[in-house]
C-alpha positions as CSV (number, residue, x, y, z in Angstrom):
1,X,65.6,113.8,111.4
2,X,66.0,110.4,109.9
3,X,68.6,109.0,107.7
4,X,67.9,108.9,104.2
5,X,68.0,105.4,104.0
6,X,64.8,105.6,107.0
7,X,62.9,107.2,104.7
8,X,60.3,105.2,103.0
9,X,58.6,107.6,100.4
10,X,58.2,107.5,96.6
11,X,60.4,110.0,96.0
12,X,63.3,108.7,98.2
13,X,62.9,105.3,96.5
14,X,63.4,107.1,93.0
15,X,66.7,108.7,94.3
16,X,67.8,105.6,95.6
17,X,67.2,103.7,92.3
18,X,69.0,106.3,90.0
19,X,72.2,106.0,92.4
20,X,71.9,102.3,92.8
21,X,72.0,102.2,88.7
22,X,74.9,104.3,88.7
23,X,77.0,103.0,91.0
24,X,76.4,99.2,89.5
25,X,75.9,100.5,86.0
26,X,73.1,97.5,85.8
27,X,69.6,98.2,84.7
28,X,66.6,95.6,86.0
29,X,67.1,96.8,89.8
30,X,64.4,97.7,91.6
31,X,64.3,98.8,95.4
32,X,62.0,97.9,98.4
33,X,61.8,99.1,101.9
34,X,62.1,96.3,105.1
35,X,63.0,96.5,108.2
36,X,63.1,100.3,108.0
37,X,65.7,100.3,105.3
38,X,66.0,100.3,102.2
39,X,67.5,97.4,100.1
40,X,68.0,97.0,96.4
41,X,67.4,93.7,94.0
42,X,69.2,92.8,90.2
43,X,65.6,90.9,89.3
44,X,67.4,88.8,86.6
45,X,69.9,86.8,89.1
46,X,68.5,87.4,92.7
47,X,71.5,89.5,94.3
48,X,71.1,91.6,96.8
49,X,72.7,95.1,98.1
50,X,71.5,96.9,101.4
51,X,71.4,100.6,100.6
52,X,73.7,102.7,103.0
53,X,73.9,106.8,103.6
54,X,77.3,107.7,102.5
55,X,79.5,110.2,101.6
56,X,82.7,110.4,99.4
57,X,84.4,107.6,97.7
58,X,81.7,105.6,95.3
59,X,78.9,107.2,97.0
60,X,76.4,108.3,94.6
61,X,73.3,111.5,95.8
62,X,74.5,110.2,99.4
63,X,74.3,106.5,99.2
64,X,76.3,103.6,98.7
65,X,75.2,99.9,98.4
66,X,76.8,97.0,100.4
67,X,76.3,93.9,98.8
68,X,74.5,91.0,100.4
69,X,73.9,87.9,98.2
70,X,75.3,87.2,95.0
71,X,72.5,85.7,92.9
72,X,72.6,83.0,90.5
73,X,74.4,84.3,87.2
């Protein structure tokens, strides 16, 4: 079975936003699938988190983000 994070359906792309909100507590994200992943964007300054399946610590419904770029603030 694949990772969570290798699945590219609506459904996981709505779990995946919900998490991503909480953990950054920032709304304007939205979340697109490349390169078999999934990868989240703040639209207002450009940065960039790949998402990650996690567990424990800031993990939020099994993910976690690792950021990537910073954007322009």
């Amino acid at each position: 079975m694949p990772l969570k994070t290798e699945q590219n359906t609506a459904g996981m792309e709505t779990r995946i936003l919900r998490a991503a909100r909480a953990i950054l507590r920032r709304r304007n994200l939205s979340a697109f699938f490349e390169h078999g992943q999934w990868w989240i964007e703040h639209r207002p300054t450009g940065a960039q988190w790949s998402v990650v399946d996690a567990e424990g610590g800031a993990a939020v419904d099994g993910f976690d983000l690792e950021q990537i770029t910073m954007g322009s603030f």
